[in-house]
C-alpha positions, -999 to +999 in steps of 0.1 A: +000+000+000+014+031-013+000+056+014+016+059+043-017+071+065-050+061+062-072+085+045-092+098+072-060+108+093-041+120+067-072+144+061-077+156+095-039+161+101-040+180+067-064+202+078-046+210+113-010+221+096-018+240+067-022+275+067-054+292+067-055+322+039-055+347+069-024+334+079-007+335+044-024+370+040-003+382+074+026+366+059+026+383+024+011+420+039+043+413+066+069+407+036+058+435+013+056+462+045+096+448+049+100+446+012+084+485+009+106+499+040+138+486+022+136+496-012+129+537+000+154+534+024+178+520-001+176+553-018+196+569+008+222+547+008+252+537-016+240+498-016+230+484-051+208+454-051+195+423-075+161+415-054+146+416-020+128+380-023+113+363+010+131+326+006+125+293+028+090+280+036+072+317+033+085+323+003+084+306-037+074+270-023+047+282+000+053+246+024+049+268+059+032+249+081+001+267+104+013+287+134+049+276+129+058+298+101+088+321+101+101+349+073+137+351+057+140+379+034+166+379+010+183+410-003+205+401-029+236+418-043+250+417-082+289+401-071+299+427-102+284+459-078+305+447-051+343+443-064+357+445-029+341+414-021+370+398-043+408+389-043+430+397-077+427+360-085+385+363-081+382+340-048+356+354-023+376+379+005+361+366+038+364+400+055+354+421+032+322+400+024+319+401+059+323+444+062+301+446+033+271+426+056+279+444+087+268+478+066+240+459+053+226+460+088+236+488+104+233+513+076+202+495+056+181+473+070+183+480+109+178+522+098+146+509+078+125+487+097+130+516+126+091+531+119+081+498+116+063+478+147+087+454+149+102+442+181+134+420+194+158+436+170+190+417+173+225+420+152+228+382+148+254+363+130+256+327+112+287+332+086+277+364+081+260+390+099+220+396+094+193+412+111+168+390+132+133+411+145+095+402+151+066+417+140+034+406+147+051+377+166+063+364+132+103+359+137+116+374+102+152+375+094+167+395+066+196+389+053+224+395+022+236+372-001+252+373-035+230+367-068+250+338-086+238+317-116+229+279-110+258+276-136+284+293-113+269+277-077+277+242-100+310+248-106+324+269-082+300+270-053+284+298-037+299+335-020+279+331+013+265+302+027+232+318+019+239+320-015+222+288-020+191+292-003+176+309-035+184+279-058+170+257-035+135+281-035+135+273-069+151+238-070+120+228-048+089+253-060+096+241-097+092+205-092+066+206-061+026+200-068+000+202-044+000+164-031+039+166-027+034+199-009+012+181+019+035+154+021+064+177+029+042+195+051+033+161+068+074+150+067+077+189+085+052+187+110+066+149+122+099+160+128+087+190+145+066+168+167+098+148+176+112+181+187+138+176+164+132+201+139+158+226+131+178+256+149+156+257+179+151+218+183+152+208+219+168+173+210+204+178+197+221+211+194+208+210+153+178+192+143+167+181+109+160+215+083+127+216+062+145+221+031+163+189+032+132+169+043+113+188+015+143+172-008+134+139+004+101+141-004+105+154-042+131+123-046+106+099-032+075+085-049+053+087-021+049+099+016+056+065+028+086+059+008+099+095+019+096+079+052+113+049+047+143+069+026+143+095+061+147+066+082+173+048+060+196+079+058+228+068+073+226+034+048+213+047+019+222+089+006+202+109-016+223+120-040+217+131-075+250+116-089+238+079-069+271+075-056+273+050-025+276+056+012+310+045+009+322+067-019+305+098-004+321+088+032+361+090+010+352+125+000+374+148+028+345+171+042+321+146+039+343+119+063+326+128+095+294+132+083+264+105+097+235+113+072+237+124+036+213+139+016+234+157-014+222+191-025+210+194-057+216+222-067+255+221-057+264+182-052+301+192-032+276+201-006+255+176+020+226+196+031+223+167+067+261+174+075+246+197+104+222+172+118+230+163+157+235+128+155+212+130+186+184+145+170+188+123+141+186+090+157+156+102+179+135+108+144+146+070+133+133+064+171+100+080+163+094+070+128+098+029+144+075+034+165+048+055+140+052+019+119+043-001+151+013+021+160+005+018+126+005-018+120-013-019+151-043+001+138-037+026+168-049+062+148-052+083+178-016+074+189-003+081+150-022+113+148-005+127+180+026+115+162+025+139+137+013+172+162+039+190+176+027+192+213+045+212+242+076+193+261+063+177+295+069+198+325+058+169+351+087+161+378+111+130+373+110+099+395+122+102+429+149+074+423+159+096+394+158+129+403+192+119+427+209+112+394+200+149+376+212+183+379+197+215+365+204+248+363+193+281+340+203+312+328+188+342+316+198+359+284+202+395+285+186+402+247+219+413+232+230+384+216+213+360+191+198+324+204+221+302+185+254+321+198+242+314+236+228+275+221+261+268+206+283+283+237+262+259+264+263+231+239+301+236+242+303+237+283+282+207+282+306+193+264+330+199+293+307+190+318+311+154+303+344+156+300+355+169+334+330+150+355+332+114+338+365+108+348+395+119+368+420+141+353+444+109+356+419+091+336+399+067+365+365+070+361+347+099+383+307+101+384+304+077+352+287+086+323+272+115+323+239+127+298+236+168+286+208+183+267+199+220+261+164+234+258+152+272+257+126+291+252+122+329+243+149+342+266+149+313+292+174+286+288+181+256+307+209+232+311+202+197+324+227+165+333+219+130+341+246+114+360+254+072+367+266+079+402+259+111+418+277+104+449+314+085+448+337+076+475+364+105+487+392+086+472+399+062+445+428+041+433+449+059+409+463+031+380+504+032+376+523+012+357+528-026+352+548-044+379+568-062+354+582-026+338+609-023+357+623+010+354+590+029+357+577+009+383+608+018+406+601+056+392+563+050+401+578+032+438+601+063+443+579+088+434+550+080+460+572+055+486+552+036+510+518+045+494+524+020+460+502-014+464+498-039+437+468-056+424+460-079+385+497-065+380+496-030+380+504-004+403+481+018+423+482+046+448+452+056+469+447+095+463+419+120+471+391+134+457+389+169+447+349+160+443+324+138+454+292+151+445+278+154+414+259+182+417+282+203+435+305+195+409+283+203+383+275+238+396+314+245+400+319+244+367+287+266+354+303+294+380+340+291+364+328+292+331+303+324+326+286+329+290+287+367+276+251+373+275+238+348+297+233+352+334+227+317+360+194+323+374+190+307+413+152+300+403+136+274+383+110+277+357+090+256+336+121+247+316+141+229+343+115+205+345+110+203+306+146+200+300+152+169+323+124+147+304+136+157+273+165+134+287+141+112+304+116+104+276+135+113+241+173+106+253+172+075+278+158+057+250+184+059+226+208+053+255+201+013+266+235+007+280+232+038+301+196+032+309+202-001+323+229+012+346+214+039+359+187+014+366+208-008+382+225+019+405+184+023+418+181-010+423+211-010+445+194+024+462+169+003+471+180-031+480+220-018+491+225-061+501+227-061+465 
């Protein structure tokens, strides 16, 4: 059977995640109000531009899903107007491509949407910098990029990053018809259901983009079979030139990629290589157990697969709330969400590498589980821990007995203190730390974020944050779950 849903749910679920005309209406009134406040202000100003276009899901392709739509507008420059932007030998000069979008903003874009109503204003920066605002509670961002030819992004790649996003509009709005549109919308609103869903995903510190999944959907027959091909990604790439898993994986900046779905309108470039593992593997999670509910006939449990529903706030178990830890911050507005996501992503990071083990390598608390989630200004930082309370000291490992000459070094260097045990050496040594938490908290006060400030209370998000790893991390961690378990069942029974 080629569909993937049964009729009647695919219906209803249509119906819930398509746009009603009022909303498209805002949209387009929003983009030409943007679109009309740039071009007079341009006037006053020594730019020279191609097009201001809106791009992405908003834009040509029209696959925005209800009440989850955002706006990037494009303003595009000719690469001829902008000589600077280039070396004598015509390769892109980073900086100056960069100077040239720093005056974008502050002498175009940010000095016309100023009469506007628009609120958050921020200076943000991906490669580039761009301006990031709301109006109407619509997150819009507008950015530069370079006009190129689908003949030069072939052959020599794009200027910007960004450069591409304007083939892709019309990569995907040329081939897409009305049933492939509700099956990308469908593909969209699953993975946003998963919490796995792009920049903001609360499941890996990058979730899965809509442009890609709308690629899998145009190179698939069917919604089911863009299923299957989503699940199948780190076995079996899209790629327009069909080369294997294995050839893609011998190409140098694709070697440390997971998933691959090849970009079709530049094939040097694999539009997954940002996919968190993480969030990747809890999709494949998700889309098992939408087959199960499926082949067991279950269609209210499928339908709530496929409806993105707020992150449970309830409180852990007892026996597991020993093993977490929790803390937030606040974000003072002034820099963009996915400098502050990226910067506790990386002091998570060291969290588990600092608190797993000792610095002389013996294990510490165990393994140890991280996972951001925020919200407006709010974020959170939770930790699972194996053993949140260890002994005050621990046997640090030397060398082998039978190694002569470092074992009289080892003997020498720590005298009466050396024991020997399965042939190695050992000393007994102290514990700078013995609790988790305290340990935990430590390192969040050493290590201050620009921008974000640690907040004593708790919100909503603390709670949210530790079942994200409860309910959408634990299960793709079975070893770890079973230890963890294991350390509880020793809580209770400690004869064990």
């Amino acid at each position: 059977m080629p569909n993937l849903l049964p009729d009647s749910i695919r219906e209803e679920l249509i119906t819930r995640i398509t746009p009603s005309q009022d909303e498209i209406d805002r949209q387009e009134r929003i983009i030409n109000q943007l679109k009309k406040a740039l071009q007079e202000k341009v006037a006053s100003t020594n730019f020279q531009y191609s097009f201001i276009e809106p791009q992405g899901s908003t834009g040509k392709k029209q696959t925005q899903l209800s009440g989850a739509a955002d706006i990037d507008l494009f303003v595009a420059l000719k690469p001829e107007d902008y000589p600077e932007a280039f070396t004598e030998t015509n390769t892109p000069n980073r900086q100056a491509i960069d100077d040239i979008m720093s005056k974008l903003v502050s002498d175009w874009f940010e000095p016309a949407v100023r009469n506007l109503e628009v609120t958050d204003i921020q200076r943000a920066f991906s490669q580039h910098p761009f301006l990031s605002l709301k109006m109407e509670d619509i997150e819009i961002d507008i950015l530069g990029c370079f006009d190129i030819d689908s003949k030069t992004l072939a052959e020599n790649g794009p200027i910007t990053a960004v450069d591409r996003t304007v083939h892709h509009s019309f990569y995907v709005a040329n081939i897409m018809n009305q049933k492939k549109r509700e099956d990308a919308r469908i593909l969209k609103s699953f993975v946003r259901a998963c919490h796995a869903y792009g920049d903001t995903c609360a499941v890996g510190r990058m979730g899965l983009t809509g442009v890609t999944l709308e690629i899998i959907v145009l190179n698939t027959p069917n919604l089911k079979s863009a299923f299957k091909a989503l699940r199948k990604l780190d076995v079996e790439p899209i790629d327009p030139l069909n080369r294997s898993l294995e050839k893609l994986k011998k190409i140098p900046s694709f070697r440390d990629d997971h998933v691959f779905v090849i970009d079709p309108t530049d094939h040097n470039r694999n539009m997954a290589s940002s996919f968190s593992l993480r969030s990747y593997e809890w999709v494949q999670y998700k889309i098992d157990r939408v087959l199960e509910n499926l082949e067991a006939g279950d269609s209210s449990t499928i339908l709530e697969s496929f409806i993105e529903s707020p992150i449970p706030s309830n409180k852990l178990p007892d026996w597991l709330e020993n093993h977490s830890c929790v803390i937030e911050f606040q974000s003072d507005g002034e820099v963009h969400y996915t400098i502050l996501r990226d910067k506790l992503h990386r002091l998570a990071r060291k969290i588990v590498s600092e608190m797993s083990v000792e610095r002389t390598g013996e294990t510490r608390f165990g393994e140890i589980l991280t996972e951001v989630y925020f919200a407006d200004t709010r974020y959170a930082l939770g930790m699972f821990v194996e053993v949140p309370e260890i002994s005050k000291t621990f046997n640090r490992k030397g060398p082998p007995s039978t190694l002569k000459e470092a074992a009289e070094n080892f003997r020498d260097a720590h005298s009466d203190a050396v024991f020997e045990e399965d042939g190695f050496l050992y000393i007994r040594e102290n514990r700078m730390w013995t609790n988790a938490s305290r340990m935990f908290g430590s390192i969040l006060e050493n290590n201050p974020i620009d921008g974000l400030q640690i907040q004593n209370s708790e919100t909503i998000l603390s709670n949210q944050v530790l079942n994200v790893l409860h309910n959408y991390i634990l299960p793709l961690e079975p070893e770890f779950n079973e230890r963890i378990t294991t350390v509880k069942e020793k809580e209770k029974h400690p004869s064990m």
